[in-house]
N, C-alpha and C positions, 0 to 999 in steps of 0.2 A: 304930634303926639303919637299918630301911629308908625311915624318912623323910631321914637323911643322907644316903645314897645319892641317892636322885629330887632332893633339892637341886646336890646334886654334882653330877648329869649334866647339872640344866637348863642350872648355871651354867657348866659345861667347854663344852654346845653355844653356849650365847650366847657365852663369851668364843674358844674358837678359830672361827679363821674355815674356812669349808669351799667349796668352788667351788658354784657353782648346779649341780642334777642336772637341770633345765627348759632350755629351749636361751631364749635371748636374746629379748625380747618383738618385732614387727615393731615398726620405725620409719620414717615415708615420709620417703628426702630429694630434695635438689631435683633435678629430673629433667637428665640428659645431653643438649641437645640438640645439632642433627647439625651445629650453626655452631663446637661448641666442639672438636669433631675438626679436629687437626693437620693440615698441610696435605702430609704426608708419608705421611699415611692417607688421604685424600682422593686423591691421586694413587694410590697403591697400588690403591684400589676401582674407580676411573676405570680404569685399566691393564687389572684384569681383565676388569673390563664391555667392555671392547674385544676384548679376544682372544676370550672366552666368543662373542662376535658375529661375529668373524671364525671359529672353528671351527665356527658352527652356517652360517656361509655355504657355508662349504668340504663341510660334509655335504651338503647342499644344490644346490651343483655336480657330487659324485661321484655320486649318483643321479643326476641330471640326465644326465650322462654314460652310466652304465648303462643307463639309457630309452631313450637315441640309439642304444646299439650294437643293443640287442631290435630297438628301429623299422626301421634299415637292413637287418637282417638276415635280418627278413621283406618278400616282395613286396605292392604296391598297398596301401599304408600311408599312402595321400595324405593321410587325415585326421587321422592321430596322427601326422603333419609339422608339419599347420597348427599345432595343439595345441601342437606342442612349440618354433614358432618364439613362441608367444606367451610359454611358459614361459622360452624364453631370453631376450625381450625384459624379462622379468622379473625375473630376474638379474642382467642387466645394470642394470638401473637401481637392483638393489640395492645392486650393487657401487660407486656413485655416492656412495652414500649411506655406505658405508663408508668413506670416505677418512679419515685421523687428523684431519683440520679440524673436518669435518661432524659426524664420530663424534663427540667431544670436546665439541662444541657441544650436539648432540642428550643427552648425557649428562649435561651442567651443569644443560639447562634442566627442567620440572618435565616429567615423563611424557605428562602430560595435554594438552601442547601440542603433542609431535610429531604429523607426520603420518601417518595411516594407512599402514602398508607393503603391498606387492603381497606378502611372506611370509607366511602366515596363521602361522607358527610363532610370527613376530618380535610379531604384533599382541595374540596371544596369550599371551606370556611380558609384554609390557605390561600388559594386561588385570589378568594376575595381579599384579603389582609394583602397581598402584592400587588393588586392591582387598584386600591384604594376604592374598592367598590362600598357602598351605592354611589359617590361621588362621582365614578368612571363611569360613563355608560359605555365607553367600548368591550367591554367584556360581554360576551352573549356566552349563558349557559343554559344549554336545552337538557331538560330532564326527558329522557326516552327509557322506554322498556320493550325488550327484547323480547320478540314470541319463543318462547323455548319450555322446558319440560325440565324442570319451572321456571318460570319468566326470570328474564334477568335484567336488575336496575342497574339504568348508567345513566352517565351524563355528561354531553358534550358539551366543549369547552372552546372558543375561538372569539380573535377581535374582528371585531366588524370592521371594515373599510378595507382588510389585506386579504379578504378570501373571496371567491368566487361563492356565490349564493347557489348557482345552477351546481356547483362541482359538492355542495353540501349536501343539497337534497337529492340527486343523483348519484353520486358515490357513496353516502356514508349515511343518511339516514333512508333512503329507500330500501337499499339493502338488507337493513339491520330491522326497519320496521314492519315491512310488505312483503315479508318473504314467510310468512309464517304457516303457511299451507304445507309447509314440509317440519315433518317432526326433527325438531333439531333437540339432541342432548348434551348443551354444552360441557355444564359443569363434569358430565362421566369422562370430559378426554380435558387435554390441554386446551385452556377455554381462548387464549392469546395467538396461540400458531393457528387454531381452528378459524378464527374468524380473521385474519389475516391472509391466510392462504383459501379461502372457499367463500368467506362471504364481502367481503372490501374491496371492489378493484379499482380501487386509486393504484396508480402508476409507482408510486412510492409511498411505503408502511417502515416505520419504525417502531421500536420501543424506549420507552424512559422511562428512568428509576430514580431521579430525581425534579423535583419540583424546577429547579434549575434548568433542566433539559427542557421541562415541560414550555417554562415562561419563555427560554431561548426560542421556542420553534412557533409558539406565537407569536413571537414580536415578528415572525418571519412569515404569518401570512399562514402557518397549518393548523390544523384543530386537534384538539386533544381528547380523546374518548378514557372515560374512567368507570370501571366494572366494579361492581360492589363486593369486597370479599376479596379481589386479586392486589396486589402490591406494585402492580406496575402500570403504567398509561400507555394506551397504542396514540403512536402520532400520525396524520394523515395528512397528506401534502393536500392543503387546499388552495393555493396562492392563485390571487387573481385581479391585484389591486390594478386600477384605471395607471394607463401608460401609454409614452407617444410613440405614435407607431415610424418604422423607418426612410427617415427622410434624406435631401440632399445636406452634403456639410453646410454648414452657416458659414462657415467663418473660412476654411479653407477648401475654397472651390476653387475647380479645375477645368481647361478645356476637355483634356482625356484623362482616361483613368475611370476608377468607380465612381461613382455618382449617389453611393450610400454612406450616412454616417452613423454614428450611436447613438444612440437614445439613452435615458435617465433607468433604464432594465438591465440588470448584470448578467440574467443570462439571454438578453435577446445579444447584446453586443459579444459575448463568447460564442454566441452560434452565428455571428458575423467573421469572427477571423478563423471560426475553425471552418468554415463556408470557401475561407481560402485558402489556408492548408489544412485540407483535407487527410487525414496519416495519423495515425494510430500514437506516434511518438509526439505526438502535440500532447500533454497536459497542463493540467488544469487544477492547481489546488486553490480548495475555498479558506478562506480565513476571515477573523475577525476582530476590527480595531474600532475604539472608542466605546470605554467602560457603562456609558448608562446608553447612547445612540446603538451600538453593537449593529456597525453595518459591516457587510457584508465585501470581500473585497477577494478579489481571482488572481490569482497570482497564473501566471502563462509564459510559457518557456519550450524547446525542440529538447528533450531530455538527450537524445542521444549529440547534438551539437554544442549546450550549451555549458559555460567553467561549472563544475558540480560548486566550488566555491561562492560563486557569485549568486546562485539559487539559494545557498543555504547564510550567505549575508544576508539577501533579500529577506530571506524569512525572520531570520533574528531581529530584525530593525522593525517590522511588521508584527513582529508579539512582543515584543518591549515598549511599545506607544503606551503611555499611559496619561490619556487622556479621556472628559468626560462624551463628548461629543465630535463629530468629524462627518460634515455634511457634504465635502466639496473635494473633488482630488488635489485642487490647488491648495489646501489647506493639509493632505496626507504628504506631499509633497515636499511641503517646508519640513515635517517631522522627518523624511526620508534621506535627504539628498545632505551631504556630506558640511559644507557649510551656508547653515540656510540664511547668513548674515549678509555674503554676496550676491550683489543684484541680476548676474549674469545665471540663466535657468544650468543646473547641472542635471537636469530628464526632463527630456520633450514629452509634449505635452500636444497630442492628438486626437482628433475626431473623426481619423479615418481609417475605417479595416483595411484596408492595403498598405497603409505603412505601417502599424502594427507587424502583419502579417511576413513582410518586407525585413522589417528588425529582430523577426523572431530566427525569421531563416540567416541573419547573420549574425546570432549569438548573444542575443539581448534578450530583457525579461521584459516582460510589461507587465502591470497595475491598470487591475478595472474594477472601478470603484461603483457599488448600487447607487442610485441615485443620481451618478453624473455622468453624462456624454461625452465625456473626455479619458484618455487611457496615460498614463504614466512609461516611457519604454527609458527603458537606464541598461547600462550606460550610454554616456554621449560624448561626446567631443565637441569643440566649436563650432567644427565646419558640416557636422552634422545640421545642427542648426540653418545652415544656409538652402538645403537641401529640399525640395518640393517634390510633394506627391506624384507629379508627372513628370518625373525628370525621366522616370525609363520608360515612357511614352515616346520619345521623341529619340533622333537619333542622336550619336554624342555630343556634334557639332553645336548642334542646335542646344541640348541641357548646359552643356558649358560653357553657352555662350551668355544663358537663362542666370548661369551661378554665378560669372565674373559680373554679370551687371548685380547683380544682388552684394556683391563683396564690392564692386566701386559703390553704389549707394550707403551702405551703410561702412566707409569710411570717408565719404563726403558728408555726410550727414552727423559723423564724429569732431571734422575737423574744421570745416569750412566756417561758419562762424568765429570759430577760437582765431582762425591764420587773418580771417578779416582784420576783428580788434588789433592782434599781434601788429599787422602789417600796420593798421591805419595809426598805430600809438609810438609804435617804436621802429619801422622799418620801413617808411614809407619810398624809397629808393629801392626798392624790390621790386617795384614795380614801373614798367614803363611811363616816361613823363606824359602821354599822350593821357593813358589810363588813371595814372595819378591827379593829373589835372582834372580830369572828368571828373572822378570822385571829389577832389575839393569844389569843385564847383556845384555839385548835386548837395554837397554839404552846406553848401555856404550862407543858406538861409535859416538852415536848423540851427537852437538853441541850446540841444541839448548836445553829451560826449559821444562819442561811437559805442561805448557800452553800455552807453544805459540807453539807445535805440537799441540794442539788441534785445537788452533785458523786457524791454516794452514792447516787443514783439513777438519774443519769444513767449510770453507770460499773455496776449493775445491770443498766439496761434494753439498754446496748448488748452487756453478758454474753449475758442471754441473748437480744440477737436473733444475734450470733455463731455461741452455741448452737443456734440453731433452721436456721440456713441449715446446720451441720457434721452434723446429725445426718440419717442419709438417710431417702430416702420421706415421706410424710404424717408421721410422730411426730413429725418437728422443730419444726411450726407447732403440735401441740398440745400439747408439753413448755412450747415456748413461752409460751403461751397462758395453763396451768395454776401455771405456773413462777412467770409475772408476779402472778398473780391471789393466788396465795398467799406469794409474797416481800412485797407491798404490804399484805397486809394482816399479817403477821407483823410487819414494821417497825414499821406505826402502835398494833399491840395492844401492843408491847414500846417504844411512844414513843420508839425511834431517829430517826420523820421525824413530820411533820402530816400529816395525809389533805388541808390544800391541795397539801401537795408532790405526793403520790404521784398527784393529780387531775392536774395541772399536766406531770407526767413522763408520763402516760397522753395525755393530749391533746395534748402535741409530738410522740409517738412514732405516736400515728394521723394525726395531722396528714402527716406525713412519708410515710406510706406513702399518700398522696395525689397523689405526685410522681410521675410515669412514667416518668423515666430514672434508673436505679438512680445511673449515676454522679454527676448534679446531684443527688442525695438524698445521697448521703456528701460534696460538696463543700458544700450546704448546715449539713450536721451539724458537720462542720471550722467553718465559720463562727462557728456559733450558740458552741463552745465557746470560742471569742476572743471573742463578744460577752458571756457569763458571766464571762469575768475582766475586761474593761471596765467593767460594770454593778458588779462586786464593786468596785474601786479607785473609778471616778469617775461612779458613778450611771445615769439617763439621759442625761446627759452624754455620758460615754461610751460609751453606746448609740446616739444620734447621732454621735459621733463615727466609729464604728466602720462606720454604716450609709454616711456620704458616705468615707469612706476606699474599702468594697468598690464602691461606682459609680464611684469615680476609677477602680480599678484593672478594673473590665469595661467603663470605655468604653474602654479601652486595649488592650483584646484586640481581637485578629482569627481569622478563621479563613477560613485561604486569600485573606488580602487584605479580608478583609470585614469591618466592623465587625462588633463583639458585639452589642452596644447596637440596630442597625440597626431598624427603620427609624425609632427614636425616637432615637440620637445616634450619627451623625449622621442628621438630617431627610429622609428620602429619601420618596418617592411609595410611601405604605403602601397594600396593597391590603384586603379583605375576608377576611384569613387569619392576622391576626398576635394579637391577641387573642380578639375577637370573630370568629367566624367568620360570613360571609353566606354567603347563597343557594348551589350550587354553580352555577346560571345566571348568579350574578355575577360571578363569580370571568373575569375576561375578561383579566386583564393576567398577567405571569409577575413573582415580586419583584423591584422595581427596583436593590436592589443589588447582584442579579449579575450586572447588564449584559447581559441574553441575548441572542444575535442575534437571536432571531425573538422580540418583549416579548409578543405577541398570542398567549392561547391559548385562544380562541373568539372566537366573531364577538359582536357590540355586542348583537346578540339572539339566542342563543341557539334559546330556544323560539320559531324561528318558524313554530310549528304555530299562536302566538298571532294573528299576522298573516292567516289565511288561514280564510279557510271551511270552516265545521263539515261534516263530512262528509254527504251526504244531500239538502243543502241548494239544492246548482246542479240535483240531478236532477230537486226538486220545481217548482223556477223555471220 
């Protein structure tokens, strides 16, 4: 009976239906935006925005008013006259502004673009409307009043987390608050130069005239002071936000050379390569890319070396971004470089002031982006790319012996898997019977083809070098390491692959980490695995085929106008730097395909201490 029951009730809850007793799951839909409000509400918000403007004018006159009757109706009040003919000259021209034309206008267009008002009320209720205050708390506005004859209201304006607190209360409100033992008369002089030049000594003062300037120099970390009655904002460099201080490179370390690299600071890393060329003709212009992020980005160049052309492309392609955000140089990058479809980098891509420094003095620009520890130097060429930090550390013998092992690694690391397949599918008379035999014999228990051990190991090793770069601190290289050592030989004891594969995948993969720019190492990798399905369908055939297909398509790049290929296609006046690296005595010319204005960078002799008499030797005469 009481199992009929418990049947009964499952079956009465499943078959009647019952409302949910959980309220409805969230579902995102598509958002309301402010284009698809009627134009009947539009007008209605317009309307009030007007009047809401005309009642705070009108408070605004009836004090006004009230101050006039105090003023007359004490005697020898000359100075809270002059005061108060500026205060009405100030009303007045707000009143100007109020007209239903202007109003209506100033209402349409974005916040950001009107002018500064002489209301501090008016610049202020702005303020808030852009920065979607009370919601934001980043926005901190200190209402202060100036000791002066007669006081003067203002009020600072700055986000919290981009300014130094100490450079606040030390610069800008000490000054302005605590100084009041000295009779100051602002309002009788220029009240803007006066307190700029005698009473502010932050290191850098400006002025803005629009709201726009205003929010620009706050997103950047300065604070903005607004007087009551003037029409313009003083801005005050307060920047002070938390940053990592200067350390060794991560990523490209060196035995010699510098042992500093950049930080996520745009101007700590400008005062690292101007640290090494030191000279007046080193500039430096600031710009800014990505429409709502507006970060900040340093364009650097030897004005009197470098093509005027190539400065003024740079710039063009730098104010034509139009994008919302750009947090990363690898990401200004792709917007920059010429085709950003090829996986081959076309601007190196650095973390160290000396090469920076190194490519400025031979005719290149670099990009240094806020935010990221990396610099941008364009143009390049391929064999650039091969090229280390301490190559002119070392004597020539020794750098170019450093570069031909970097050019034999990364085109064994290109080719050697693909000539394997090729060899082991279609050509297996290539090779010596001794060698040949060995290999069938190492094969002979494995199940699977020669390419798809590749494919199973290749799709291993790049697991776990993935794995090793995700996993933090020191463990990831030796998960890595142990990871490999024991997946290969796991494979070859349980005859999934041959110990030629697992040799073979071991040698492209050290091979590869012979290359110095991480990115031409994954655009190599990308290669190599189009050369493996080549090699699999049409041999070394294919192999060749594939090798003049990637030269058509790099002597076809450029970067910034400059061949890829350069100075081998096209044929240009190669100096003692492109492969083989000479003497640094020799090095006398700058490279000729970036046309630099000044080509000469030493004299034709250098050492000429060689020229002249050993020291000692005229005294003896």
């Amino acid at each position: 009976m009481n199992i009929f029951n418990k049947n009964f009730k499952a079956l009465k809850q499943l078959l009647i239906f019952k409302p949910p007793v959980n309220p409805p799951p969230f579902v995102l839909k598509e958002a309301e935006k402010p284009g698809d409000l009627i134009a009947s509400d539009l007008r209605i918000d317009t309307a009030v925005k007007q009047q809401a403007a005309l009642l705070r004018y009108a408070r605004r006159v009836s004090n006004t008013l009230e101050k006039t009757l105090k003023i007359f109706a004490e005697p020898n009040q000359e100075k809270k006259i002059a005061a108060l003919k500026l205060e009405l000259a100030a009303l007045c021209q707000q009143e100007e502004t109020l007209s239903p034309v202007i109003e209506a206008y100033s209402l349409a267009q974005d916040p950001r673009d009107q002018a500064v008002s002489s209301s501090i009320e008016e610049n202020i209720l702005a303020l808030e409307t852009i920065y979607n205050f009370p919601d934001n708390k980043d926005l901190i506005i200190r209402s202060i009043t100036i000791p002066a004859s007669p006081p003067v209201t203002a009020k600072l304006a700055f986000v919290e987390g981009l300014v130094d607190r100490k450079i606040i209360s030390l610069s800008v409100l000490q000054p302005l608050m605590l100084m009041g033992s000295q009779e100051r008369e602002l309002y009788q002089q220029d009240v803007l130069n006066l307190l700029i030049t005698k009473y502010l000594p932050s290191n850098r003062v400006k002025l803005a005239d629009t709201l726009r300037d205003v929010t620009d120099s706050l997103n950047l970390g300065d604070a903005a002071l607004f007087l009551d009655g003037v029409a313009r904002a003083i801005i005050v460099e307060t920047k002070g936000q938390e940053h990592r201080a200067v350390n060794r490179p991560m990523i490209e370390q060196s035995v010699r050379g510098s042992q500093s690299g950049f930080t996520e600071t745009l101007k700590v890393n400008t005062g690292l390569v101007r640290s090494m060329l030191r000279t007046s003709d080193l500039t430096t212009e600031i710009l800014t890319v990505g429409q709502r992020s507006n970060t900040l980005c340093a364009l650097m160049y030897l004005k009197s070396v470098i093509n005027p052309d190539l400065v003024n492309e740079a710039k063009r392609r730098l104010a034509n971004i139009q994008t919302d955000v750009i947090v990363e140089s690898g990401m200004l990058q792709q917007f920059l470089v010429d085709s950003p479809a090829m996986p081959y980098p076309q601007a190196l891509s650095t973390e160290r002031p000396d090469r920076v420094a190194a490519a400025l003095s031979e005719g290149r620009f670099a990009v240094l982006m806020d935010g990221s520890p990396f610099a941008i130097v364009a143009p390049i060429n391929l064999f650039t790319l091969f090229h280390a930090g301490e190559d002119f550390s070392y004597s020539g013998m020794g750098a170019s012996l450093g570069r031909l092992l970097r050019l034999f690694g990364a085109a064994l690391t290109l080719i050697l898997p693909s000539a394997y397949i090729a060899i082991t599918y279609y050509h297996p008379e290539a090779l010596p019977t001794d060698l040949a035999l060995a290999i069938a014999g190492a094969r002979e228990r494995v199940p699977f083809p020669a390419v798809l051990e590749i494919a199973m190991m290749e799709f291993a090793f790049e697991l776990l070098r993935e794995a090793g770069v995700r996993i933090p601190g020191m463990l990831g290289g030796t998960i890595g390491i142990v990871g490999a050592i024991i997946l290969g030989q796991a494979a070859v004891a349980a005859s999934i692959v041959s110990p030629i594969t697992v040799m073979i995948i071991a040698v492209t993969g050290l091979a590869s980490f012979s290359i110095p720019d991480f990115s031409l190492a994954i655009a190599i990798r990308l290669t190599r695995f189009s050369f493996e399905v080549l090699a699999a369908i049409f041999g070394l055939v294919g192999v060749a085929s594939g090798l003049l297909i990637m030269t058509g398509l790099l002597c076809s790049l450029k970067s910034f106008g400059v061949p890829y290929l350069a100075p081998i296609a096209p044929k240009t006046k190669a100096g003692f730097d492109v492969v083989m690296r000479g003497q640094v005595f020799t090095q006398e010319l700058r490279p000729d395909e970036l046309s630099p204005l000044d080509k000469r960078r030493q004299a034709s002799v250098s050492r000429s201490w060689t020229e002249k008499e050993p020291a000692g030797e005229e005294d003896e005469s």
